[in-house]
C-alpha positions in Angstrom: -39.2 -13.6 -4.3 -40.6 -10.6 -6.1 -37.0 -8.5 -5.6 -35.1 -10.4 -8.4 -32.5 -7.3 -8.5 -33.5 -5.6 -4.5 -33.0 -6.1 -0.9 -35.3 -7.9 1.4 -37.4 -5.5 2.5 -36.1 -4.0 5.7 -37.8 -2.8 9.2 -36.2 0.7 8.3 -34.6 2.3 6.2 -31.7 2.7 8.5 -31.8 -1.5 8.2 -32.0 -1.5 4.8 -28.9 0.6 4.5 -27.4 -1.1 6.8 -28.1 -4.3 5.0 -26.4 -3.2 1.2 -23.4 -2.3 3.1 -23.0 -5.4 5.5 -22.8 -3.3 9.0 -25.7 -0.8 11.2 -25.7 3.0 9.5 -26.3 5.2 11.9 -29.2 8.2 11.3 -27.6 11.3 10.5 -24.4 10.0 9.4 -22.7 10.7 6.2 -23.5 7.3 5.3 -27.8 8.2 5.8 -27.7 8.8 2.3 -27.2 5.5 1.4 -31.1 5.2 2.5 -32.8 7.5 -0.2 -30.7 5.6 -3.0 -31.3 1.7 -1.9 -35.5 3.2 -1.8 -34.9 4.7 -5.1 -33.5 2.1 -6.4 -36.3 -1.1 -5.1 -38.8 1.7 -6.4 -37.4 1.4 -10.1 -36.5 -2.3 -9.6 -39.9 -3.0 -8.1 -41.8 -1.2 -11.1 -40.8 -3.6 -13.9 -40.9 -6.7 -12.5 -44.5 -6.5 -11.5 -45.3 -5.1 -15.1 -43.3 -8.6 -16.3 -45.7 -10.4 -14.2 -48.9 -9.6 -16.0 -47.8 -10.0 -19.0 -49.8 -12.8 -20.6 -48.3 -16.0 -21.3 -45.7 -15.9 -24.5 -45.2 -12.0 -24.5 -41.7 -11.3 -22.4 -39.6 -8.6 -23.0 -37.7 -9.3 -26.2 -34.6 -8.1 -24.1 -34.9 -11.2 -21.5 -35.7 -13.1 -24.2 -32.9 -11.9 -25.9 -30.5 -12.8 -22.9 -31.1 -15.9 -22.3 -30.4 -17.0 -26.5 -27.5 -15.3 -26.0 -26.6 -16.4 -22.8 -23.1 -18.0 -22.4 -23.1 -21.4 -20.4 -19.4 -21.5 -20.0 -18.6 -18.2 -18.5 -18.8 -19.2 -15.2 -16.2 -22.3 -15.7 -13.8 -20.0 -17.4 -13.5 -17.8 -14.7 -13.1 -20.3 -12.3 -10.3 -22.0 -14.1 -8.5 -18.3 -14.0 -8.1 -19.1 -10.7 -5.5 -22.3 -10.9 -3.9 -20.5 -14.1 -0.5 -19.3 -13.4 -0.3 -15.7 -14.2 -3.7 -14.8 -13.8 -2.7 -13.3 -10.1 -5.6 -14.7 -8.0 -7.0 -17.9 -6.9 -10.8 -19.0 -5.3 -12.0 -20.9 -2.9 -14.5 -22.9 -2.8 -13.5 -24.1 -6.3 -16.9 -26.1 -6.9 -19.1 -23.2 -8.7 -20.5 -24.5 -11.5 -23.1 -21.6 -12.6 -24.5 -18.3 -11.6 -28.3 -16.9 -11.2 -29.8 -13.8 -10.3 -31.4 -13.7 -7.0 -31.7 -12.0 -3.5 -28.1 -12.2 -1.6 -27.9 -11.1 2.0 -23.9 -11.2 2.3 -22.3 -8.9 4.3 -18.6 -8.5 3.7 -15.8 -9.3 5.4 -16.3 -11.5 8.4 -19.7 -10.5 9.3 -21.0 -14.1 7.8 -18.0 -15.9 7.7 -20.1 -18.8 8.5 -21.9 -18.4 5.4 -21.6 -20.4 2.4 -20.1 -17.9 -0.3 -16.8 -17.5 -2.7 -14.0 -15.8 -2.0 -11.0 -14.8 -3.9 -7.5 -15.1 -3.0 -5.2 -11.9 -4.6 -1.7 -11.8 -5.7 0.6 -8.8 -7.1 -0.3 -6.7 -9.4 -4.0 -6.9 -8.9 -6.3 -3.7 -8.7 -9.9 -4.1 -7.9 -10.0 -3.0 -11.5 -8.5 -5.3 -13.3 -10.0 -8.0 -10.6 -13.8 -7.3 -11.6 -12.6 -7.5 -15.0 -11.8 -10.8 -14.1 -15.1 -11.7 -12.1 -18.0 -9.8 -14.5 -18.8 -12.7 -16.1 -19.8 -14.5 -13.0 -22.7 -11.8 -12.9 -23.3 -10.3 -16.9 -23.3 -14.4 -17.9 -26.1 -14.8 -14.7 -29.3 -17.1 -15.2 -32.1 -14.6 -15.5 -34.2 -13.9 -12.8 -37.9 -15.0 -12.8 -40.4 -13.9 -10.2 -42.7 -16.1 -8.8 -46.1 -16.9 -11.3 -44.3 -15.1 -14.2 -44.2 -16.9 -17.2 -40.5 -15.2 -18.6 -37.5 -14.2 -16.8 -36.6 -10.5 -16.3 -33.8 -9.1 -18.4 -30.5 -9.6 -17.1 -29.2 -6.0 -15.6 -25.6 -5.8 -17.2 -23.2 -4.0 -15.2 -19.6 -2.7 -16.4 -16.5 -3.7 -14.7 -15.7 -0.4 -12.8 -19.5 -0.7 -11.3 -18.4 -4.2 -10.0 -15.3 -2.4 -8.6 -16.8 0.1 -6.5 -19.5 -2.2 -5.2 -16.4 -4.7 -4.0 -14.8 -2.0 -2.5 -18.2 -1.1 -0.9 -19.3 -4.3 0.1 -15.8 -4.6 2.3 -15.6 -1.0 3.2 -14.8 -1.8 7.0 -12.5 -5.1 6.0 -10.3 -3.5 3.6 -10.8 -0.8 5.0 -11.4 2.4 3.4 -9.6 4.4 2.4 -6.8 3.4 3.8 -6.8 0.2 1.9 -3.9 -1.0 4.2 -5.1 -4.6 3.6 -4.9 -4.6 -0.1 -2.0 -6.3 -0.7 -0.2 -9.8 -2.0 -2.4 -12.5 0.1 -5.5 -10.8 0.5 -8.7 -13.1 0.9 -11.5 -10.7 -0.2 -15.0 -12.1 0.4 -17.3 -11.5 -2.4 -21.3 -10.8 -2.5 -21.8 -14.6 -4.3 -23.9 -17.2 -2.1 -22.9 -20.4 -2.7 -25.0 -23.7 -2.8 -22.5 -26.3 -2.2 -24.2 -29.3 -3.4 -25.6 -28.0 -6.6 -22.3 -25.5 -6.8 -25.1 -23.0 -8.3 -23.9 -19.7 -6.9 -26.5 -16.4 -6.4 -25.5 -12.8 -7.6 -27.8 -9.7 -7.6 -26.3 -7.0 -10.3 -29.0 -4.7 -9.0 -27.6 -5.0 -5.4 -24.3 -4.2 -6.9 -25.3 -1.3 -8.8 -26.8 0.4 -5.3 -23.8 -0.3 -3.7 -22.0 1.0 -6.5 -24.1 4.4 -5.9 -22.2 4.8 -2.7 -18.7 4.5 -3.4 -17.5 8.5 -3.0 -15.6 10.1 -5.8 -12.5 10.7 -3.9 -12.1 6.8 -3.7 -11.4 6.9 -7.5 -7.8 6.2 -7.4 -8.4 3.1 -5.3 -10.1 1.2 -8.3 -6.3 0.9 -10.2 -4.3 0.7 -6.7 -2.3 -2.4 -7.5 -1.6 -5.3 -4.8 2.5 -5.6 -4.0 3.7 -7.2 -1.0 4.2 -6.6 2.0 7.7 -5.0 3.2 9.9 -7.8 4.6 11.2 -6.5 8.0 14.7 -6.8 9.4 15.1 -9.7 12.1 15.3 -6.6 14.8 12.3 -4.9 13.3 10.3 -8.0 13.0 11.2 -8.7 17.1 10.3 -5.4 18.3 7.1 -5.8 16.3 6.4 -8.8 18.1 7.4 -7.3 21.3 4.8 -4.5 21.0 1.7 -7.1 20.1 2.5 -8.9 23.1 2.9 -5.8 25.5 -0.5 -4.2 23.5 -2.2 -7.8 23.6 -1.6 -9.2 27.6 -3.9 -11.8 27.7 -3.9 -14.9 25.4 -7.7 -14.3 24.5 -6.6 -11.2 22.9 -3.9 -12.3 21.2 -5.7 -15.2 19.8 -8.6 -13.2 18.5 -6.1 -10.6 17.0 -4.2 -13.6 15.3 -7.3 -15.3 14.5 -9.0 -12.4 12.1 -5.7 -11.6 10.7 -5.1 -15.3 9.6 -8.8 -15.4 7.8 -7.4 -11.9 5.9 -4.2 -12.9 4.8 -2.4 -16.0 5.6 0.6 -15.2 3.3 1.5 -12.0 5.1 0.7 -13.5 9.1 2.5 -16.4 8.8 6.6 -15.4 9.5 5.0 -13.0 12.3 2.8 -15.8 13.8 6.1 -18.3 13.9 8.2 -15.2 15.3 5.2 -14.8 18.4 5.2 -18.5 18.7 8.8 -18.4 19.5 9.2 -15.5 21.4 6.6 -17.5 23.9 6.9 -19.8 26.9 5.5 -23.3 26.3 2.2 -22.3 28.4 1.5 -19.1 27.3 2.3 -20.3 23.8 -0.8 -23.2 24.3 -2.9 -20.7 25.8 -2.6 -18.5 22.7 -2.9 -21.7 19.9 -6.4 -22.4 22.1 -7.4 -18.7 21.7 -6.8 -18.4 18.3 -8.9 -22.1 17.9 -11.7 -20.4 20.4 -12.4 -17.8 17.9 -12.4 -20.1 14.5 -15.8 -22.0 13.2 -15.4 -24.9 10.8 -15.9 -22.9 7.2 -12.6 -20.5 8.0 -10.4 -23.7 9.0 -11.5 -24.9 6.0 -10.5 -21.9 4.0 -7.5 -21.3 6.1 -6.2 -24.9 5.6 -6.8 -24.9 2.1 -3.4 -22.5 1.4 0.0 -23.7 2.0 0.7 -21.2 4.3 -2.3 -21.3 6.4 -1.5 -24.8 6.2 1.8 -24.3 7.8 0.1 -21.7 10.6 -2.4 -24.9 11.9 0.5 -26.9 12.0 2.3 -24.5 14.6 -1.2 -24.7 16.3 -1.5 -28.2 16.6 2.3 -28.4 17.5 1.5 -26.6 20.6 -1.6 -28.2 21.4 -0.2 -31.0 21.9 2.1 -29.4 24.3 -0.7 -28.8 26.7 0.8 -28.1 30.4 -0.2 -31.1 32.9 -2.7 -29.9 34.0 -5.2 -27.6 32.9 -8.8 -26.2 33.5 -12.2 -27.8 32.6 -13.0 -25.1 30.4 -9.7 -25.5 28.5 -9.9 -29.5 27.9 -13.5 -28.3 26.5 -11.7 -25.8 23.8 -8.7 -28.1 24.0 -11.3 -30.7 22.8 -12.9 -28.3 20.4 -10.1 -27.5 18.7 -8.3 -31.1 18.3 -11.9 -31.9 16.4 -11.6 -28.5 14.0 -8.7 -29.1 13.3 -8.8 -33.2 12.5 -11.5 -32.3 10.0 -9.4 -30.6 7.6 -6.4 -32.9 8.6 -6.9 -34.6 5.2 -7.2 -31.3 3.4 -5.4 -30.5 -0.1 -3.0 -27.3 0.7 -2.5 -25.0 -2.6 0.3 -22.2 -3.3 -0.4 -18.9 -3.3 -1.6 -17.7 -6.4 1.8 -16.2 -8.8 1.8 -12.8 -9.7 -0.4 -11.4 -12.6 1.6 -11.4 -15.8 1.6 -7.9 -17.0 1.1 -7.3 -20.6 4.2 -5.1 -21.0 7.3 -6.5 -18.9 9.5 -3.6 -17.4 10.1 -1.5 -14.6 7.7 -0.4 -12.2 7.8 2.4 -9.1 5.4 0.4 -6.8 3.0 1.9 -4.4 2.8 0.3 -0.7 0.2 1.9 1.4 0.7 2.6 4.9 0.6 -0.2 7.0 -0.6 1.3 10.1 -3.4 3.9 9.3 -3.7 7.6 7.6 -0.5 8.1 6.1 1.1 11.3 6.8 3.2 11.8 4.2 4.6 10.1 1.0 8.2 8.5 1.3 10.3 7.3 -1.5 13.6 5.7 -3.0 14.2 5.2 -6.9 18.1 4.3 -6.6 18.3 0.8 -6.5 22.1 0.7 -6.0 21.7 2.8 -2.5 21.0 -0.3 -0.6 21.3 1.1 3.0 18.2 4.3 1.6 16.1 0.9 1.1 16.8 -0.8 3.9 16.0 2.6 5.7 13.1 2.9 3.5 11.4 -0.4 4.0 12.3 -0.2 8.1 10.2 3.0 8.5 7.2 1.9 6.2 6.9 -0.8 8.9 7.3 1.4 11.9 5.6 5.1 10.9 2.9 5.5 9.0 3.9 6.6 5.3 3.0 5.4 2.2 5.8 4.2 0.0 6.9 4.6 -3.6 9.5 2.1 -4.3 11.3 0.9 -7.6 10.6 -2.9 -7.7 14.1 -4.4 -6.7 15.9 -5.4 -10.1 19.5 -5.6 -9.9 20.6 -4.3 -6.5 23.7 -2.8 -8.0 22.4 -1.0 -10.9 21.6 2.4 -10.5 19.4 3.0 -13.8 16.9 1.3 -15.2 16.5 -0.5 -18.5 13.6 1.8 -20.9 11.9 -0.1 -23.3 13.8 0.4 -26.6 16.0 3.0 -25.9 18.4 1.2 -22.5 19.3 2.4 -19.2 18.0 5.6 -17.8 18.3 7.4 -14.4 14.7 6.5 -13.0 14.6 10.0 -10.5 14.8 11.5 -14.4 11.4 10.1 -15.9 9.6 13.2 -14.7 9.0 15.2 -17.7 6.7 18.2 -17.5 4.7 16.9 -20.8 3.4 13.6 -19.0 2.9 15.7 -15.9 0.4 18.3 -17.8 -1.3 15.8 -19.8 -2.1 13.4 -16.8 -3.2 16.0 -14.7 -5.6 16.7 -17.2 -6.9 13.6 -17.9 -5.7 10.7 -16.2 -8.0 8.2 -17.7 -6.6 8.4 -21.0 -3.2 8.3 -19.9 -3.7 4.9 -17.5 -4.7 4.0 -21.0 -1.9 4.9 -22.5 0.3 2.9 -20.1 -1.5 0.2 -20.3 -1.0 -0.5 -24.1 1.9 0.7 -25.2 5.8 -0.4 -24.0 8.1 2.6 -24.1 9.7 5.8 -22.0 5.9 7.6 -22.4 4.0 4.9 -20.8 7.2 4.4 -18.0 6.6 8.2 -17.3 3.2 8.3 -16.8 3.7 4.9 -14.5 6.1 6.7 -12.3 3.8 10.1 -12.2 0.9 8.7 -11.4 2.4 5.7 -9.0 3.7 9.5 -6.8 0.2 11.2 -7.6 -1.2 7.9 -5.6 1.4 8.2 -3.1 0.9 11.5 -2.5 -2.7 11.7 -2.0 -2.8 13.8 -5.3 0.4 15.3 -4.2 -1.5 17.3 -0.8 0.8 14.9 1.2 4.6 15.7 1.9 6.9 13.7 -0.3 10.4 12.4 1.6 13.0 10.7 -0.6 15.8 9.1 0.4 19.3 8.5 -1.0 22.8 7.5 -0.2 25.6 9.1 -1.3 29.1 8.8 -1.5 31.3 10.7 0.5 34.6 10.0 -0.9 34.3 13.6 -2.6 35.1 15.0 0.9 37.5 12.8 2.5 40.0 15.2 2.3 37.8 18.0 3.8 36.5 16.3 7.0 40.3 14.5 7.8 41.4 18.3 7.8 40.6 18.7 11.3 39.1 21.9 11.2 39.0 24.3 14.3 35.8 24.9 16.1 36.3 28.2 14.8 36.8 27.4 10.8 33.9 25.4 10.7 32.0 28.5 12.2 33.3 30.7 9.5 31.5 28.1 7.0 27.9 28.7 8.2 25.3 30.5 6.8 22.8 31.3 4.0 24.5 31.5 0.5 22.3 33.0 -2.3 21.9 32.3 -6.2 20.6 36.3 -6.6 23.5 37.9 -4.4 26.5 38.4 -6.8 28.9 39.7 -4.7 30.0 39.8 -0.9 28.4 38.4 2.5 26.2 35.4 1.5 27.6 34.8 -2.2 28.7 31.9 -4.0 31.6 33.9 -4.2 32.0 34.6 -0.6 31.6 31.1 0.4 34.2 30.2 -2.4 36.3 32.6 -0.5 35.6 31.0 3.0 36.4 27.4 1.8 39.6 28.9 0.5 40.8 30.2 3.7 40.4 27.0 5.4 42.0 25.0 3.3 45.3 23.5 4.8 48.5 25.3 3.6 51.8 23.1 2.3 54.6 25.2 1.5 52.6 28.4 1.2 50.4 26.9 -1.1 46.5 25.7 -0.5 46.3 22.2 -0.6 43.8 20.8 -1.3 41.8 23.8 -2.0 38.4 23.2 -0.5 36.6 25.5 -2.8 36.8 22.6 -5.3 34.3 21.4 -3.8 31.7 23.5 -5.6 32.5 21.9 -8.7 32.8 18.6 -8.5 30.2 17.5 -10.8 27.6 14.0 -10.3 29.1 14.8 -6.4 26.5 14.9 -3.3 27.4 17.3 -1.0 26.3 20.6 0.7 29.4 22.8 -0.8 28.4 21.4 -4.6 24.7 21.9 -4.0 24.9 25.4 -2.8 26.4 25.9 -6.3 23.8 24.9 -8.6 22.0 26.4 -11.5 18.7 25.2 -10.0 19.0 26.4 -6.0 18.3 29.7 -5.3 19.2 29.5 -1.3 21.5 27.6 0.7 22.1 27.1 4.0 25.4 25.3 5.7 24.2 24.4 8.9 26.4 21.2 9.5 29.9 21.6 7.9 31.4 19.1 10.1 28.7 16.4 7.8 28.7 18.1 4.5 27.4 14.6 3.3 24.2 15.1 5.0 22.6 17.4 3.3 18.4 18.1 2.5 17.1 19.2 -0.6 13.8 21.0 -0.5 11.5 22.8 -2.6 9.4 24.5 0.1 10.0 27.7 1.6 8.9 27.1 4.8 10.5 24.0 5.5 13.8 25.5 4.4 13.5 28.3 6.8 12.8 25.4 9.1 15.6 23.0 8.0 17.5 26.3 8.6 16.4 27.4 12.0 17.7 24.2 13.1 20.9 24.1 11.3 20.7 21.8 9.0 22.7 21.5 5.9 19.8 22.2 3.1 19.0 23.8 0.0 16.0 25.4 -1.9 15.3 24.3 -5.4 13.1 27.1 -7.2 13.6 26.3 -10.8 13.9 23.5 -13.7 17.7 23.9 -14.5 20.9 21.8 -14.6 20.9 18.2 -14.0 17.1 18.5 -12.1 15.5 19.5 -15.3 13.3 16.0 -15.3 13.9 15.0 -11.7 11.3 14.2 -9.5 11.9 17.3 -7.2 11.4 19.4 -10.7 8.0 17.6 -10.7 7.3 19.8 -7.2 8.9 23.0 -8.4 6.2 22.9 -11.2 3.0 22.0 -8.8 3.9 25.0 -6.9 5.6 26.5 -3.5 2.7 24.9 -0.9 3.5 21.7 -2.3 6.2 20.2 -0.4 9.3 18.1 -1.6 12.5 17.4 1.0 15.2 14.7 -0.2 17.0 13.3 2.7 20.9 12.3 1.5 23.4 10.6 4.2 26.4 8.8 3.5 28.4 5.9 3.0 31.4 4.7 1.6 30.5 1.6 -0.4 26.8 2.5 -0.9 25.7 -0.4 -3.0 26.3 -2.9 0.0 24.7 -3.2 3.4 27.1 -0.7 5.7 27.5 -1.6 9.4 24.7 -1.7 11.8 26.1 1.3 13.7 26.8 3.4 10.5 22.8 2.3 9.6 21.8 3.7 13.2 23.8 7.2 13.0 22.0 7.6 9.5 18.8 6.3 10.5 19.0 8.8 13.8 20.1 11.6 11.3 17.1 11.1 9.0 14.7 10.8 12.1 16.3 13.8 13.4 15.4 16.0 10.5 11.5 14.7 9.9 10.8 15.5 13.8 11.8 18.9 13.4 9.0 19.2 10.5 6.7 17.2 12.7 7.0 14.6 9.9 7.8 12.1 12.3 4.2 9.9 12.3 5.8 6.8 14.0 5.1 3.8 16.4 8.2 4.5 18.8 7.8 1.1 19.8 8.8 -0.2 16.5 11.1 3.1 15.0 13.2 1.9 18.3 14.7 -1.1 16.8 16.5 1.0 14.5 17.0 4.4 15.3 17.3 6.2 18.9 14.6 7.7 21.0 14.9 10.8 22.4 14.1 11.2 26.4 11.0 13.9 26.2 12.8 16.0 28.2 15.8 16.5 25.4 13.0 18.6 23.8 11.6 16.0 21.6 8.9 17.8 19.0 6.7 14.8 17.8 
């Protein structure tokens, strides 16, 4: 009792390590150091506390004294009620806490004491661990005092600030969330806190010093995790969401694995589990579908049901459970009338129990268009992929199917009006969002990012919607080391007339090649090309048409000829004349050498010029040549609806075809084929 603000004294120091973070660090691991600052840290903690106790009776510190007049008794309620306030974007459960006090707390996070009595918090969209410890601090900076045993005053109440709260959170669920992937932060999230509950007083116990030391630990490359916001999770197409139930069952054989697997992911996120747990359900024979519901009930104890069961969609999840309970086969084993028996009794105690919505979004302060930021979904992210066009419906839907199956993060412009192509800018109207990337907001925030998330978080104009969409791509990106793939639509009615012309194997040979901005005249000129789309242009009465070479100058067009004629590219290379709608734009050398090597239509932006001037593929030109930018364009002729399911598979197997020859290709095949083709490893596949 004489560690107000400390651990329990540990066996080790590897134990008391291991006992801030909630899991065993290991000796000589990068995580050893975590030793020297938890023994730092009782030292100082230790020193004034004892001095308190020998104070005589009536001298305290003025500071404790000072805390507790000033103490405010209704903190705790009014964060509590945040969490049945619509708009306040998260939700709590239990909901009985009725005060805070400093004490020891032994928590670990995530599901290491899931039996333990201890709040938890339920997040919805457009939460950051941020803005949620802004939410909680009062729960810990409005704390009873601490008082050691045979003092005669309390200690002074260690304040800590919101972002110290935020990396201690993180911290304290390093393995659950886990870091730094963060894969789990997202819309539905049930993040355990470090707050030990008494549930018949509803008196909960925080230690600020505990959070402070775990604080110590959070590394300074996690930074840009503190203001990572929650969105939701991609909704997958029916054959996406089938093949992804496919591969957990071939990955998961028996139903105790299954169960187990099911079972933690329904005590994380209940919102996001619950259309894949009704999909697996389905997909299953009655007995193997029993055998899983008494898995999943095998691994459950009483205090998860109850949490579980306490959200409408975990409500929904036990329901499917029961449902197949009760269609046990005729006969079963001893051991499974045990769990069968087990479970029935689990789940008739929270039979009764009052289901709530999830929590509504957070209502931002400043309503208007947002580039959101999913994180991977299935581990290290290899690259960044994007799309900013609402109106290029089939680029989303390609978007959102290879967020699920590979494993890129994901910028994406919230969804709006599926039609519109720009976006509405506070004040001013509708802009093209790819256009918000000036180079002002570009140097400023790469100088000092901190002021400008506070810019963008009080004011509501273009400024603040730049700096949203820069740094939304500098989180993307991992600070803009990973590769950035964007992906459009475009129409190809600009080239009807080219590709019904037939051409000989022959003419589209004489097409081919590198084209240069620098080279004014003959082989490999804009000029020459013009020449070479001349010649192969049909001939009516002695007269070309239509003449091809048009083609260059068909301006807001998408298409290889056009592109190879811009201000902004300084190299070309028509790889694919037969598709001159597929085309990739790139602003690294080396992958356009590559893209070229393999004969792909693509070009090489080297400059701010033309109608790129504020684009985000400007935004790369500026960062430099190792940095690496390549926009992915395919085609269709009514681009603002849903194009057939074949046309979707061509482009899908077109866009696959040109990230596996930058070994960009960081997919689950199990999962990629549901929408796009596979090729046999001996067709000279290059994962």
């Amino acid at each position: 009792m004489q560690r107000g603000y400390a651990l329990k004294p540990a066996k080790s120091a590897q134990a008391a390590a291991g006992s801030a973070l909630g899991y065993p660090v290991a000796v000589n691991s990068p995580n050893a150091r975590i030793r020297e600052i938890l023994q730092a840290n009782q030292k100082q903690t230790e020193a004034p506390q004892l001095k308190q106790q020998k104070l005589p009776a009536g001298k305290g510190s003025p500071s404790a004294v000072s805390c507790i007049i000033q103490r405010d008794t209704g903190a705790t309620a009014r964060v509590m009620a945040r969490g049945t306030r619509a708009g306040s974007g998260l939700q709590f459960f239990p909901t009985n806490v009725t005060d805070t006090r400093v004490g020891p707390v032994s928590l670990a996070g995530g599901r290491r004491h899931r039996r333990a009595s201890r709040l938890s918090v339920i997040i919805a969209a457009n939460m950051s661990p941020r803005l949620l410890s802004r939410e909680l601090l009062p729960l810990w900076t409005s704390a009873i005092p601490f008082t050691p045993a045979g003092a005669t005053s309390p200690l002074p109440l260690d304040i800590i600030d919101e972002t110290t709260l935020a990396k201690a959170l993180l911290v304290h669920n390093q393995r659950y969330l886990p870091l730094p992937d963060m894969t789990a932060w997202q819309v539905g999230l049930r993040l355990p806190l470090p707050v030990q509950l008494d549930e018949t007083s509803g008196m909960a116990t925080v230690n600020p010093g505990l959070m402070r030391r775990l604080a110590a630990v959070f590394q300074q490359d996690w930074a840009p995790l503190l203001d990572s916001l929650s969105v939701a999770d991609t909704v997958p197409s029916p054959a996406m969401l089938s093949a992804e139930v496919a591969a957990f069952l071939s990955r998961n054989p028996t139903a105790g694995d299954r169960g187990t697997n099911l079972s933690v992911r329904a005590e994380t996120n209940v919102q996001a589990l619950r259309p894949f747990i009704e999909a697996v359900f389905a997909s299953l024979p009655s007995a193997d579908a029993f055998a899983l519901a008494l898995a999943f009930m095998n691994d459950q104890v009483n205090r998860t049901m109850s949490l579980i069961a306490a959200q409408q969609d975990g409500a929904a999840i036990l329901a499917q459970i029961q449902t197949r309970l009760n269609a046990a086969p005729g006969e079963i084993t001893e051991q499974q009338q045990r769990g069968l028996d087990r479970a029935n009794r689990m789940l008739a105690l929270v039979s009764g129990a009052s289901a709530v919505a999830a929590p509504a979004a957070r209502r931002q302060r400043h309503r208007r268009r947002r580039l959101e930021m999913r994180r991977s979904r299935t581990g290290r992210p290899c690259a960044c992929m994007v799309f900013i066009h609402n109106d290029e419906r089939n680029a989303r839907r390609a978007v959102e199917e290879l967020h699920r199956a590979c494993r890129y993060n994901l910028a994406i412009i919230d969804r709006g009006s599926l039609r519109s192509r720009e976006i509405s800018v506070p004040g001013e109207g509708p802009a093209d969002p790819n256009e918000l990337f000036p180079e002002s907001v570009q140097t400023e925030c790469s100088a000092n990012e901190a002021a400008c998330r506070l810019y963008e978080a009080s004011h509501n104009n273009r400024r603040a919607m730049q700096i949203q969409f820069f740094l939304a791509m500098k989180e993307c990106s991992g600070n803009f080391a990973l590769p950035t793939i964007a992906l459009h639509n475009n129409r190809n009615s600009d080239t009807a007339a080219f590709r019904s012309a037939s051409l000989t194997e022959q003419q589209q040979t004489s097409l081919t090649g590198e084209v240069h901005r620098e080279r004014e005249s003959g082989s490999g000129s804009r000029d020459d090309l013009r020449t070479r789309l001349q010649a192969v242009s049909p001939s009516v009465r002695g007269r070309r048409r239509p003449d091809f070479s048009r083609l260059l100058n068909l301006g807001g067009t998408t298409n290889i000829f056009r592109w190879c004629n811009m201000p902004e590219i300084v190299s070309c290379h028509v790889g694919d004349p037969e598709h001159p709608d597929f085309v990739i734009w790139t602003t690294n050398r080396d992958d356009f050498t590559a893209f070229s090597t393999d004969n792909f239509n693509v070009v090489l932006q080297d400059r701010a010029a033309g109608e790129s001037a504020t684009d985000l593929s400007t935004l790369y030109v500026r960062l430099g040549g190792d940095h690496r930018y390549i926009n992915i364009e395919t085609p269709h002729s009514r681009p603002t609806r849903l194009d057939t399911e074949a046309v979707r598979r061509e482009n899908m197997n077109a866009i696959t075809s040109a990230l596996r020859s930058r070994n960009l290709l960081c997919c689950d095949e199990a999962l990629l084929g549901a929408v796009a083709d596979i090729p046999s490893p001996d067709a000279g596949e290059n994962e």
